[in-house]
Backbone as a chain_set.jsonl record, in Angstrom:
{"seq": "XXXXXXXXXXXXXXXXXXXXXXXXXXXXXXXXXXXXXXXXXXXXXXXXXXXXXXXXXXXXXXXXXXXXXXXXXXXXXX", "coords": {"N": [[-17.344, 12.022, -43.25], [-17.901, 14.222, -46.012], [-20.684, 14.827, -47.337], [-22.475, 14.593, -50.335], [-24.282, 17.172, -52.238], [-26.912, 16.898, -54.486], [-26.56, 18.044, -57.842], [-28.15, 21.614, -58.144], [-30.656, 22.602, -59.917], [-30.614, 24.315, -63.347], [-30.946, 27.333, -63.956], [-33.933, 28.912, -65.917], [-34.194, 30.471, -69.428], [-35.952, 32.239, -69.08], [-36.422, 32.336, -66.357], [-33.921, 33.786, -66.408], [-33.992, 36.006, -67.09], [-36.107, 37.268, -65.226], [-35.047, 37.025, -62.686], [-32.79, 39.359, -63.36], [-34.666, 41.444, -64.215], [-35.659, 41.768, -61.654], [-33.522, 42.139, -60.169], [-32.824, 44.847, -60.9], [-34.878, 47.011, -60.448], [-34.939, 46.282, -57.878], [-32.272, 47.735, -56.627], [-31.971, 49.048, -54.121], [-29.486, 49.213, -52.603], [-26.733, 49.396, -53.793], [-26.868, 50.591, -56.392], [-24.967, 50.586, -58.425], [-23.707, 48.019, -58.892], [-25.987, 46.357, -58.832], [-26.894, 46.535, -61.424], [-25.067, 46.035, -62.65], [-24.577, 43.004, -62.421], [-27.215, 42.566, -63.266], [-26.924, 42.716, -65.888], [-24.925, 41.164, -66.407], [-26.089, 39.146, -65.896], [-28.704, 38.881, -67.739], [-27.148, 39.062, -70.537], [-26.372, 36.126, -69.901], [-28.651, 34.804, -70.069], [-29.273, 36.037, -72.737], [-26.918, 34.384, -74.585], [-27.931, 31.831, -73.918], [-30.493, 31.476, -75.707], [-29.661, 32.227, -77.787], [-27.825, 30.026, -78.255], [-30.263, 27.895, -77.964], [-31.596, 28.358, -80.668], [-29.645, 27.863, -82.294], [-29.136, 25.163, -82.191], [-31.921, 24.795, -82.946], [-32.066, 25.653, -85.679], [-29.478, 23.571, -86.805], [-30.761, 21.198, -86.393], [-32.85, 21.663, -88.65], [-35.7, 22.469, -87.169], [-37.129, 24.624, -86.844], [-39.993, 25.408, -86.177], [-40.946, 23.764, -84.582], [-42.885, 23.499, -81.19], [-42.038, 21.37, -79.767], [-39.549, 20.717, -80.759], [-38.39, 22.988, -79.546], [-38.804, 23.319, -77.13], [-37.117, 20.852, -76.207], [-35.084, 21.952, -77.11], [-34.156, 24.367, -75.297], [-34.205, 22.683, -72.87], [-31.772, 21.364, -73.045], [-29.36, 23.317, -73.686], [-29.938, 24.775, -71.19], [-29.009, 22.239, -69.4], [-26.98, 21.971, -70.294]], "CA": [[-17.377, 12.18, -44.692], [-18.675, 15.469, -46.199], [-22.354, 14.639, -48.04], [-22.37, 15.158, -51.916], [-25.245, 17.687, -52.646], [-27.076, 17.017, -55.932], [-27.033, 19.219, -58.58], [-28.814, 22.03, -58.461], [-31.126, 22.779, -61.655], [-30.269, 25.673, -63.786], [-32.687, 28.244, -64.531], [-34.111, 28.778, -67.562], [-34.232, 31.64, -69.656], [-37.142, 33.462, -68.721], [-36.084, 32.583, -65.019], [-32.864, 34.328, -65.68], [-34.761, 37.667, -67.737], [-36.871, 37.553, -64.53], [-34.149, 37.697, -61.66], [-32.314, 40.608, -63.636], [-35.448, 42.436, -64.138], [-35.635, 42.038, -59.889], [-32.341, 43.509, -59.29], [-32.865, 46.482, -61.4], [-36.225, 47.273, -59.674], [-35.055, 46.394, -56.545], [-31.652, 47.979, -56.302], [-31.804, 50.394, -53.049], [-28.006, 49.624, -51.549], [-25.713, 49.632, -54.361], [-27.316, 50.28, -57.927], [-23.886, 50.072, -59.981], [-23.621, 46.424, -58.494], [-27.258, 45.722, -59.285], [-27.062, 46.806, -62.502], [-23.897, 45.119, -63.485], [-25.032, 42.108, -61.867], [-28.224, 42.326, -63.758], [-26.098, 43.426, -66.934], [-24.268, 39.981, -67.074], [-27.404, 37.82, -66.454], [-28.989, 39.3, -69.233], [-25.968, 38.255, -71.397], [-26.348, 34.943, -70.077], [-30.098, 34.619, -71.051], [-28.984, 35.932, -74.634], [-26.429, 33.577, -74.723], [-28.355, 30.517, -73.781], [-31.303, 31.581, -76.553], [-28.819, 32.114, -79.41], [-27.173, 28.515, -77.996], [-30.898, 27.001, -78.317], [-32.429, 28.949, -81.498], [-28.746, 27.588, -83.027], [-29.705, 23.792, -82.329], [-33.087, 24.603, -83.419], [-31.452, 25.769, -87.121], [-28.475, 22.987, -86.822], [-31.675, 20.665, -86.523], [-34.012, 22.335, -89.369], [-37.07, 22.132, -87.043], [-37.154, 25.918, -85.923], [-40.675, 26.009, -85.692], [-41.799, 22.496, -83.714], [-42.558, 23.591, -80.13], [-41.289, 20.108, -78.962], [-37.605, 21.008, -80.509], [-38.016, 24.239, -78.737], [-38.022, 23.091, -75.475], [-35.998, 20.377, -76.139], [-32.78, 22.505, -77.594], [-34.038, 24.958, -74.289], [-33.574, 22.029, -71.845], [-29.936, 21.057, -73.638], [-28.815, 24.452, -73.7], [-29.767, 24.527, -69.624], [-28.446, 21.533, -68.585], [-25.048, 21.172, -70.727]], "C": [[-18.278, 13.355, -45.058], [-19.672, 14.426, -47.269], [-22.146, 15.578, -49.428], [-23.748, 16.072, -52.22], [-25.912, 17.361, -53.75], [-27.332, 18.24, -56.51], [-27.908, 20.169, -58.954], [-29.571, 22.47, -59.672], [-30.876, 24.262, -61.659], [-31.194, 26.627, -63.815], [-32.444, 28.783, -65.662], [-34.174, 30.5, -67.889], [-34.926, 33.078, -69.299], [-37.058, 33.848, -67.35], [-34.804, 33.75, -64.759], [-32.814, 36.372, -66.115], [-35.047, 38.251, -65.95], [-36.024, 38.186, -62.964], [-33.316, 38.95, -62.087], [-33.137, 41.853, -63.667], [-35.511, 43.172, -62.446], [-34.897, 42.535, -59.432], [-32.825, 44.76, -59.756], [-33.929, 46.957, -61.08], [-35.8, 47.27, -57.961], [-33.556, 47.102, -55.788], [-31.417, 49.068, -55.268], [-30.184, 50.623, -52.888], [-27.063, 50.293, -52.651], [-26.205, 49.428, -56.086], [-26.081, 50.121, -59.117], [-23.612, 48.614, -60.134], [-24.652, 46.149, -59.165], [-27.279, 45.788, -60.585], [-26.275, 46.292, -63.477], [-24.237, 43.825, -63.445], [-26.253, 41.465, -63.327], [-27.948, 41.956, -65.338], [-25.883, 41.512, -67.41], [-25.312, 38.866, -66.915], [-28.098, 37.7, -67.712], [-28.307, 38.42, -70.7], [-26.064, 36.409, -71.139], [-27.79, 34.315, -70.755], [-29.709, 34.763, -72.692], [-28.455, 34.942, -75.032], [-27.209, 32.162, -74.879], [-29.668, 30.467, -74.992], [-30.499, 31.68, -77.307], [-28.48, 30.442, -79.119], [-28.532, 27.316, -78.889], [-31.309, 27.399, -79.947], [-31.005, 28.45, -82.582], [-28.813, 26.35, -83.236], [-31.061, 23.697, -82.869], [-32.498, 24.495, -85.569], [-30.787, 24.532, -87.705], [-29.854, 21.729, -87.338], [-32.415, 20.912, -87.864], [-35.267, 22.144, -88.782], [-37.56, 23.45, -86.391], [-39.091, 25.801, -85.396], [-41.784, 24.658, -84.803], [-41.457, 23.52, -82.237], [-41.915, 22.527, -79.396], [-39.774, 20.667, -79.135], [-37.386, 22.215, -79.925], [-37.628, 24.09, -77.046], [-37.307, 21.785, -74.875], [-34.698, 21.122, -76.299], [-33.036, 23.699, -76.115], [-33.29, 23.898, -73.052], [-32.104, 21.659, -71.876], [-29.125, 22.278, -72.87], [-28.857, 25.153, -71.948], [-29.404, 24.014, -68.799], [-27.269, 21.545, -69.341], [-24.39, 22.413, -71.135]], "O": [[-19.347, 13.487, -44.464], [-19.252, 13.415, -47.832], [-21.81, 16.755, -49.562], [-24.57, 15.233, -52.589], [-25.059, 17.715, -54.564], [-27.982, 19.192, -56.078], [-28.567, 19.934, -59.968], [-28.804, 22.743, -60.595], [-30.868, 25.108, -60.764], [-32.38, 26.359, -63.621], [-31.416, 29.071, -66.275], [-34.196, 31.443, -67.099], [-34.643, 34.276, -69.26], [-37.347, 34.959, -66.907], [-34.562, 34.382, -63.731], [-32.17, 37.362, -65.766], [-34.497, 39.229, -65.445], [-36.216, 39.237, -62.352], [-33.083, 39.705, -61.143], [-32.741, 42.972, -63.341], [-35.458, 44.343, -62.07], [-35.04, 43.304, -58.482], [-33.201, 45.646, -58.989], [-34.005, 47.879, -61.893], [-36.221, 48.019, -57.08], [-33.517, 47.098, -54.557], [-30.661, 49.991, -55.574], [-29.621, 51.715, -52.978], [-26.657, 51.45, -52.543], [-25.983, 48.455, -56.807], [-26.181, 49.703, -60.271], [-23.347, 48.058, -61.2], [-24.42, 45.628, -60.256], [-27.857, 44.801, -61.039], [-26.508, 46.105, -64.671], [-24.23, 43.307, -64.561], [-26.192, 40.46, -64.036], [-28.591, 41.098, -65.943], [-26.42, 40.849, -68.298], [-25.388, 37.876, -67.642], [-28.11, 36.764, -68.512], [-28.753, 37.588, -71.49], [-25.86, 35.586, -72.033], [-27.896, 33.549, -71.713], [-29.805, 33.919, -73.583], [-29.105, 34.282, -75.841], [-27.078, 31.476, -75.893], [-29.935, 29.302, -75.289], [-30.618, 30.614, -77.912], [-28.988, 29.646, -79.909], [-28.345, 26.466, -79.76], [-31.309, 26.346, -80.586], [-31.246, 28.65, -83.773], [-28.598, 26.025, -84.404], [-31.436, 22.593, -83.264], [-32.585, 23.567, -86.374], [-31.151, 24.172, -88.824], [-29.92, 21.4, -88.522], [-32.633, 19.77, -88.268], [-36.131, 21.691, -89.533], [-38.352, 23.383, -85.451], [-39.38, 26.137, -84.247], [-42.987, 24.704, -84.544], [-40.401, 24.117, -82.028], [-41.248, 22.811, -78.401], [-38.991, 20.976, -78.237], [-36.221, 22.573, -79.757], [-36.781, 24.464, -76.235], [-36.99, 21.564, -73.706], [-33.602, 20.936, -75.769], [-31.921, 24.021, -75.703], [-32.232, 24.126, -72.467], [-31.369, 21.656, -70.888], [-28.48, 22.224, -71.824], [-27.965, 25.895, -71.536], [-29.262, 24.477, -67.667], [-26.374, 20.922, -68.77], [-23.209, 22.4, -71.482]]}, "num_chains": 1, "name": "protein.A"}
């Protein structure tokens, strides 16, 4: 029987700023890759901050840090 892995956790926004910043710094082999690469993480970080900063609004509690990193954890796991 193959073994079910559990789900790996997502990474969060700042994790996913942080690995794009690393390609584009570290691109020696193939910088149009790295850069595209880096390109669409980016986009996903934006994405996932408009996603939470839209449940923060949907909510009216923009400026509790609790609903902040609650609508972050949502917006990471779902």
């Amino acid at each position: 029987m193959f073994k079910v892995s559990p789900r790996p956790e997502r990474l969060s926004i700042e994790q996913i700023h942080g690995l794009a910043d690393s390609l584009r710094s570290e691109s020696a082999h193939d910088g149009r890759t790295a850069a595209a690469v880096a390109d669409a993480l980016e986009s996903v970080a934006r994405e996932r901050a408009c996603r939470a900063a839209r449940l923060q609004r949907q909510l009216g509690l923009r400026n509790s840090a609790s609903v902040r990193r609650v609508a972050e954890w949502a917006v990471t796991n779902f």
